[in-house]
C-alpha positions in Angstrom: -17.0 -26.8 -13.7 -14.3 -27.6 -16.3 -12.3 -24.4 -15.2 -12.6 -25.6 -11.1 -11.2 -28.4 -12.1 -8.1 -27.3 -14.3 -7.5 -25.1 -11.3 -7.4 -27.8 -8.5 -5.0 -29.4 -10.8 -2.9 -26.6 -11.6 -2.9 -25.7 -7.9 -1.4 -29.5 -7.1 1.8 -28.3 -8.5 4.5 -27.2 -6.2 6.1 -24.7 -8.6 4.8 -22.0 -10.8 5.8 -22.8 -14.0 3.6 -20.4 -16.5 1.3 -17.2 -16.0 -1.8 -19.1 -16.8 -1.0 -21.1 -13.5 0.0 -18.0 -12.1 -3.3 -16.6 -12.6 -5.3 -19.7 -11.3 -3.3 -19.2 -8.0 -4.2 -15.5 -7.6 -7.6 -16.2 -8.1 -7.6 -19.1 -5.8 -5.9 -16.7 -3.2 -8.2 -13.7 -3.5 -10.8 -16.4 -2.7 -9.2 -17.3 0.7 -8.9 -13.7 1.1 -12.5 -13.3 1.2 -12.8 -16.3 3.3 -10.9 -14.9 5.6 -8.4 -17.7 5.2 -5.2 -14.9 4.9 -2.7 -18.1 5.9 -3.8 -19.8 2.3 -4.1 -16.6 0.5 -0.3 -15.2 2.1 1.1 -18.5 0.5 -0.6 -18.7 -2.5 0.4 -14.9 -3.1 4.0 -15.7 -2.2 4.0 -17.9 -5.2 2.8 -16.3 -7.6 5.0 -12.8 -6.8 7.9 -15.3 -7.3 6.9 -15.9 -10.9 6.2 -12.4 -11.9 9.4 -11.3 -10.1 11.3 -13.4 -12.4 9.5 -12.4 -15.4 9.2 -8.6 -14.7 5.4 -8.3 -15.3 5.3 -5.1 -13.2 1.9 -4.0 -13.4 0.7 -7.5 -12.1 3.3 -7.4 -9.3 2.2 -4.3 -8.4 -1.4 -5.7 -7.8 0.0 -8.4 -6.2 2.0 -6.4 -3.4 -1.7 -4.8 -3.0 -3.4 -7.8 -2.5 -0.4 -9.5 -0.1 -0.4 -5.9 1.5 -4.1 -6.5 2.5 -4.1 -10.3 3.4 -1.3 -8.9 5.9 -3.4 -6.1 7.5 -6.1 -8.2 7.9 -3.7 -11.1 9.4 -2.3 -7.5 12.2 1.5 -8.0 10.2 1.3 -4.2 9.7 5.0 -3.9 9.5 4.8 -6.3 6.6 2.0 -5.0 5.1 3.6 -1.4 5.0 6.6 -3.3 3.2 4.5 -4.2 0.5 2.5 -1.1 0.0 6.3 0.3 -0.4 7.4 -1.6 -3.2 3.9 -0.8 -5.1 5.0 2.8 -4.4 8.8 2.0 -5.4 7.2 0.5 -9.0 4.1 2.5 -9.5 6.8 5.1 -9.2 9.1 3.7 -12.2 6.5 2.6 -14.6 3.9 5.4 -13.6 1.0 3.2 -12.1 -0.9 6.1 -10.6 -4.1 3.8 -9.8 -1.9 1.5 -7.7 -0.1 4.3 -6.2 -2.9 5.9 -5.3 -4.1 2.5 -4.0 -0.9 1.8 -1.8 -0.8 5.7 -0.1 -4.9 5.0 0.9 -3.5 1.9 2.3 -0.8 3.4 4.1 -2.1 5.9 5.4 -4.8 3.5 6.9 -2.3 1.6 9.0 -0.3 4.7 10.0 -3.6 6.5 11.4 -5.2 2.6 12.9 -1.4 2.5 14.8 -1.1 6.3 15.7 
């Protein structure tokens, strides 16, 4: 109950400001995701790949191009989607992430045989 409400606070703010808020956000966003909300989750997701841009947490923006890279299949932005899945490619490829490589090729390869 105490952590809900920390959340809904933190997710008042308009800016990112710290990875624990980060976090919170993510969360909230894989909710909506589940929900089927992908609108809430796309923006929340936007947010929070902002902060880890900036701060070069590359693992964790890696899982966060997955994550935006599935709210965007699921919203039929496959052209998007595919954008993402690249740029977990493009740092899985740098800092050798082979689970989230392996992850974004399964994905691709999904919305290349779904449009062929």
């Amino acid at each position: 109950l105490v952590y809900l409400r920390k959340a809904k606070i933190a997710l008042g703010r308009d800016t990112v400001e710290n990875e624990e808020i980060s976090v919170i956000k993510k969360e909230r966003a894989i909710i909506y995701i589940k929900k089927g909300q992908y609108k809430m989750a796309l923006e929340l997701l936007n947010q929070v790949t902002k902060f880890y841009e900036r701060n070069a947490f590359s693992k964790e923006l890696a899982n966060l191009y997955l994550q935006t890279g599935f709210a965007l299949v699921e919203s039929d932005n496959f052209e998007a989607a595919l954008k993402n899945y690249f740029k977990v490619l493009n740092i899985s490829d740098e800092d050798h992430y082979q689970l989230e490589r392996c992850k974004a090729l399964i994905q691709i390869g999904r919305i290349y045989h779904f449009l062929n």
